[in-house]
C-alpha positions in Angstrom: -7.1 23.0 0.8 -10.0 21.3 1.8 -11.2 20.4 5.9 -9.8 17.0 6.9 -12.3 14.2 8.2 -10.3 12.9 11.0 -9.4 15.6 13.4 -10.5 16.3 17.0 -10.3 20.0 18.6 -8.4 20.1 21.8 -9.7 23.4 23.1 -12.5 24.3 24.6 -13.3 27.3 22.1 -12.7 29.7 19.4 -11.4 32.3 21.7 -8.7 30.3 23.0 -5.2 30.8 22.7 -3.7 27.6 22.0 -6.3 26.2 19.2 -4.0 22.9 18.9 -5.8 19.9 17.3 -5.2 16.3 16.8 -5.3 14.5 14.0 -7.2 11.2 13.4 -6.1 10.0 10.0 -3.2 7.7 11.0 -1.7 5.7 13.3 0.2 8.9 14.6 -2.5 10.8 16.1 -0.9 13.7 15.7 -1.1 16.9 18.2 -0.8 19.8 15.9 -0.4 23.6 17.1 -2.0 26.3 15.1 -0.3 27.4 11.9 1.7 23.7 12.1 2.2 21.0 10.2 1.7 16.9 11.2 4.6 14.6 10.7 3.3 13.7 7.4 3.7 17.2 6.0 0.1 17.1 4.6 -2.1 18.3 7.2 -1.8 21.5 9.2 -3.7 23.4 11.5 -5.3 26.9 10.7 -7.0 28.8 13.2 -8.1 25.9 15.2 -9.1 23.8 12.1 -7.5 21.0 10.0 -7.1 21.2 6.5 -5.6 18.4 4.3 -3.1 20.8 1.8 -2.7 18.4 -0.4 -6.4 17.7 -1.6 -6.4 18.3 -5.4 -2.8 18.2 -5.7 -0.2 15.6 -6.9 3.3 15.3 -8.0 3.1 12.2 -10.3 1.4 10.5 -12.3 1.9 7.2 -14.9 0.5 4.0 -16.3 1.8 1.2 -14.9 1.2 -2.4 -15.1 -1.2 -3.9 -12.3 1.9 -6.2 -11.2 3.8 -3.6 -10.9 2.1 -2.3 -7.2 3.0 -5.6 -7.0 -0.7 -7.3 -7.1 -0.4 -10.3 -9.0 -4.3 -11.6 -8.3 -6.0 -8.6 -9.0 -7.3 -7.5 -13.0 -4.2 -9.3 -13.5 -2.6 -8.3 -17.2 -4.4 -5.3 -16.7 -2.9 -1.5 -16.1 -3.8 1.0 -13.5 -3.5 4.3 -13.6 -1.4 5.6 -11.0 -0.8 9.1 -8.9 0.9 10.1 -5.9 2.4 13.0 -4.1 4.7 14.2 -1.1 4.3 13.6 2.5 4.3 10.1 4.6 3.2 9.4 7.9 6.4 6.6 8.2 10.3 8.0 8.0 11.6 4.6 6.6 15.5 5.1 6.3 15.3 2.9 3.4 12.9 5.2 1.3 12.9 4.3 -2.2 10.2 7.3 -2.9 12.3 9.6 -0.3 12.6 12.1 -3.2 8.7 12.2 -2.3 8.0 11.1 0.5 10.3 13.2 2.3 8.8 16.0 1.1 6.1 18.8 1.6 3.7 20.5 -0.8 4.3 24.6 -2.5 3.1 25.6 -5.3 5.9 25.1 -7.7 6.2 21.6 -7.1 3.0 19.8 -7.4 0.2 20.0 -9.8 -3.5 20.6 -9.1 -5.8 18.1 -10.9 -9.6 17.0 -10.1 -11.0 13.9 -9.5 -12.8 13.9 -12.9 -9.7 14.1 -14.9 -7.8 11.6 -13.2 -11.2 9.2 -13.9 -11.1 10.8 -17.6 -7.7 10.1 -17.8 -7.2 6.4 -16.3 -10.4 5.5 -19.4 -7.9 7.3 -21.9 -5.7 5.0 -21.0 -7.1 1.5 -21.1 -7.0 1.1 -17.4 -9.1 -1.2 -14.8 -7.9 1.1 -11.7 -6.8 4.1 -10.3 -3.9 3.4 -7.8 -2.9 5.6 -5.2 1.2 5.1 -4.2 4.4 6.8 -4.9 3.8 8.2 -1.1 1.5 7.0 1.6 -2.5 6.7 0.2 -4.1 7.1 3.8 -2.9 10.9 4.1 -4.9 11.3 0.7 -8.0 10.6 2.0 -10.3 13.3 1.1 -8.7 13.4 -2.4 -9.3 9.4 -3.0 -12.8 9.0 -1.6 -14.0 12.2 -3.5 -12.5 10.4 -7.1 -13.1 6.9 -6.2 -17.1 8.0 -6.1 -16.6 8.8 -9.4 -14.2 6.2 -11.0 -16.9 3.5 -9.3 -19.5 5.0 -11.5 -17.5 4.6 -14.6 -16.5 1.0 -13.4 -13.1 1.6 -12.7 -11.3 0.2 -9.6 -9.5 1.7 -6.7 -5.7 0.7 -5.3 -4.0 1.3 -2.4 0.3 0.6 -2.0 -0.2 1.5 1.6 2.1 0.8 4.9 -0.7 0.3 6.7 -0.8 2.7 9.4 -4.4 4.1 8.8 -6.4 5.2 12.2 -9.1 2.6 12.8 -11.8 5.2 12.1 -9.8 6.5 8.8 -9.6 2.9 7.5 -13.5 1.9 8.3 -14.1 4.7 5.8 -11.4 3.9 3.7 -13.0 0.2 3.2 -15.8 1.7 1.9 -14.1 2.9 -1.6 -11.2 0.9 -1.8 -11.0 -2.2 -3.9 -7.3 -3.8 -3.3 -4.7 -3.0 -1.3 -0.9 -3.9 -1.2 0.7 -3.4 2.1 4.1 -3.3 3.4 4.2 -5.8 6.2 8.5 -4.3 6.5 9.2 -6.3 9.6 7.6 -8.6 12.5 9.3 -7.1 15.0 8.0 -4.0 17.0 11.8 -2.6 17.8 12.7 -2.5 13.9 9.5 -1.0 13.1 10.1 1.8 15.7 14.0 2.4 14.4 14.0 2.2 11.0 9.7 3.5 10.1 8.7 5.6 13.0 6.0 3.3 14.0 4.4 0.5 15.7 4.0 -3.1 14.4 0.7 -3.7 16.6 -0.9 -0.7 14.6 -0.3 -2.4 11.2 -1.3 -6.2 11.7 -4.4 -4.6 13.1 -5.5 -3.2 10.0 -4.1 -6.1 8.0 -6.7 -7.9 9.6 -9.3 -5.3 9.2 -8.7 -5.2 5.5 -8.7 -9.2 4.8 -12.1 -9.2 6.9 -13.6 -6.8 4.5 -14.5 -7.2 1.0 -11.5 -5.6 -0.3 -8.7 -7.7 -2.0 -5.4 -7.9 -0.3 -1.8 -8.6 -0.9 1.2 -8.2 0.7 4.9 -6.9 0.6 7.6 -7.5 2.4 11.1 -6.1 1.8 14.2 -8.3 2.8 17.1 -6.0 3.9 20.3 -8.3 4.8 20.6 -8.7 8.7 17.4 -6.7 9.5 15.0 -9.1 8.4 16.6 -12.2 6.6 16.6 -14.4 9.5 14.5 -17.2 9.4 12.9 -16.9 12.0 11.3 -13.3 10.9 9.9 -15.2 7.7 8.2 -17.9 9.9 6.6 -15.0 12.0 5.4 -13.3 8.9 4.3 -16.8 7.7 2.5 -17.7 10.6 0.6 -14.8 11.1 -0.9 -14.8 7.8 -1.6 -18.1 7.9 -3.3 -18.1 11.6 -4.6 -14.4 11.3 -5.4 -13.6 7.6 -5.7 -16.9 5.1 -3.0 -18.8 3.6 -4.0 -17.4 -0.3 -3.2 -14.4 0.8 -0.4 -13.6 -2.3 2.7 -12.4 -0.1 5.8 -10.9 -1.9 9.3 -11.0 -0.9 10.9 -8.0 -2.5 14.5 -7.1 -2.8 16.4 -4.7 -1.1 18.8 -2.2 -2.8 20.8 0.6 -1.0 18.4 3.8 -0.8 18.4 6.8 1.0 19.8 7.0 4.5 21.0 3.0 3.8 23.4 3.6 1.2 25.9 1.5 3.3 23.7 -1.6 3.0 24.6 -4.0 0.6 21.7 -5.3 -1.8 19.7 -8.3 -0.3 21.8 -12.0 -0.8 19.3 -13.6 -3.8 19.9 -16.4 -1.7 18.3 -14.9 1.3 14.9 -14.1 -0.7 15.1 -18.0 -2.3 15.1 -19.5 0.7 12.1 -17.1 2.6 10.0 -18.5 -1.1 10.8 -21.8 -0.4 10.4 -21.2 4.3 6.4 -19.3 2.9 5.7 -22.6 0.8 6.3 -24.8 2.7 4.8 -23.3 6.0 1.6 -23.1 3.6 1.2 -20.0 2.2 -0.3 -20.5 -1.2 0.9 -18.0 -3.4 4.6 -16.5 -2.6 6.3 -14.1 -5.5 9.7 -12.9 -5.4 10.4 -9.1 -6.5 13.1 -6.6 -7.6 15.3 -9.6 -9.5 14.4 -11.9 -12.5 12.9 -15.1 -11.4 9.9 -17.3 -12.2 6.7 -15.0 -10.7 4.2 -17.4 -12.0 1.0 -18.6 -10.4 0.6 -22.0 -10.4 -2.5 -23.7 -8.3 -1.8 -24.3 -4.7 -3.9 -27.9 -4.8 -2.2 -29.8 -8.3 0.6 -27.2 -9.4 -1.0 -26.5 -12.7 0.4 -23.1 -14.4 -1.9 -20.7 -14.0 -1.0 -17.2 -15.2 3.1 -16.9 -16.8 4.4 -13.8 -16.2 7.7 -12.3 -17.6 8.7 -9.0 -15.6 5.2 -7.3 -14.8 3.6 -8.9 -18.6 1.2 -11.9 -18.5 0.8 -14.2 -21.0 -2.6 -14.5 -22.7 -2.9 -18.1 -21.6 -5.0 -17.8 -18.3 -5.9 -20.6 -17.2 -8.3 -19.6 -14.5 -12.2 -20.1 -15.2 -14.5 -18.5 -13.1 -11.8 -17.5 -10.5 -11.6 -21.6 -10.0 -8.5 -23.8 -11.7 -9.1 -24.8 -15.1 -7.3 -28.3 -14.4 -8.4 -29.3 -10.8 -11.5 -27.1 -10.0 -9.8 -25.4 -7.0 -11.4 -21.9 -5.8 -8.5 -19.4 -6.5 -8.0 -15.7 -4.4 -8.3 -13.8 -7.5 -10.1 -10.8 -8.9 -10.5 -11.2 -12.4 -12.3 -8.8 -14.8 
């Protein structure tokens, strides 16, 4: 275990009785009694103090294709090496990762690995990047700043598949190490994110902003679950805020729904549903708009003359990039992409 960053004591001093803390890493802020555990299932209080139980420790690990986070305009063609554990600040009933997620540390289910090997490993393996997922990044904290150090120094980037819900002071620091972040924009609607996540709405465009102010790429997910999200006036929302609030290349993917966890009774997403949002995000403006979970064209073509760009079939690229010096080779138009 290692002593969290974000925490606040909420007693007066060490003789007290009730040494209950809160935490600051997330969105949550978290009150936390001594000897307990915060919603997340990673941070717990001992003896007035909060430690972060899973610093050192993860439950999986794999090489995956960059576009497989999904970021489509970042090292694209490129793989990342990617690790992840149990615990999540959200309790989304459509978990695909619930196996995870849902979860808490012991030590028979998670395997203790240092930042070194994890850099060691991702160079074994051809990759570009590190990329935290499988379960929420933010509560990782320690863990990925400590390793990131290191991977920088080797020239290897850092990912986040994040929903988001970072604590303002967690995510300042959190800008400083990260390179590119995916995150789950699940619904513009405050009541949907309170029933089906656990959380807030406000809390997550907030740092969605915060993020596309920085120097850190960005992309964005959002899953279409039939008669949650589909209508179309959610997908103009979504639309529109990106547009008006982050940029219209910000790359925004529509992903597709399948019955999962505590939504088993939910039919997968109409294709038709996830055509027409493509086709709502185009023509509203946003530049770059990718479909997920189902086979489809998830090329990038320029925004200003429609040339093709990168071809992708599933999460491979073709060779033939046709992107100089992050500009289109064609019409000279400055693309949103990090390239290696």
């Amino acid at each position: 275990m290692k002593e969290s960053s974000f925490y606040t004591k909420l007693y007066e001093d060490d003789s007290s009785a009730k040494k209950t803390v809160q935490c600051n890493l997330c969105g949550r802020m978290c009150r936390i009694a001594d000897g307990g555990l915060g919603f997340c299932k990673t941070q717990k209080n001992s003896d007035g103090k909060l430690f972060s139980i899973n610093y050192h420790r993860i439950a999986s690990c794999h090489t995956d294709p960059i576009e497989k986070k999904p970021l489509y305009h970042f090292l694209p063609g490129s793989s990342t090496y990617s690790i992840g554990g149990f615990g999540c600040n959200f309790s989304c009933l459509n978990c695909q990762n619930y196996m995870l997620s849902m979860n808490s540390y012991d030590k028979f289910n998670s395997t203790k690995i240092l930042p070194e090997t994890i850099v060691k490993n991702a160079i074994n393996d051809n990759c570009l990047s590190i990329s935290w997922t499988y379960n929420e990044p933010t509560l990782y904290f320690d863990f990925a700043r400590e390793t990131s150090l290191i991977s920088h120094k080797e020239n290897l980037k850092n990912v986040y598949v994040s929903n988001g819900y970072m604590s303002e002071e967690s995510l300042r620091e959190t800008l400083n190490f990260i390179d590119a972040f995916n995150i789950d924009l699940k619904f513009f609607d405050d009541k949907l994110y309170r029933e089906i996540c656990g959380g807030k709405l406000d809390i997550v465009l907030d740092n969605l902003k915060a993020i596309h102010q920085s120097k850190s790429h960005l992309e964005i997910t959002t899953l279409l679950i039939n008669d949650l999200n589909t209508d179309e006036d959610q997908i103009r929302l979504i639309c529109n805020f990106i547009i008006e609030e982050l940029g219209a290349d910000v790359p925004l993917h529509f992903s597709r729904f399948f019955p999962m966890h505590k939504m088993n009774d939910k039919s997968p997403t109409d294709i038709d549903y996830l055509i027409r949002a493509k086709e709502i995000a185009i023509d509203m403006g946003v530049e770059y708009v990718y479909l997920g979970n189902m086979p489809v064209d998830n090329n990038t073509y320029c925004p200003n003359c429609g040339e093709l760009l990168i071809a992708r079939e599933r999460y491979c690229n073709s060779d033939k990039n046709r992107i100089r010096d992050g500009h289109c080779i064609n019409c000279g138009h400055k693309l949103n992409f990090v390239l290696r």
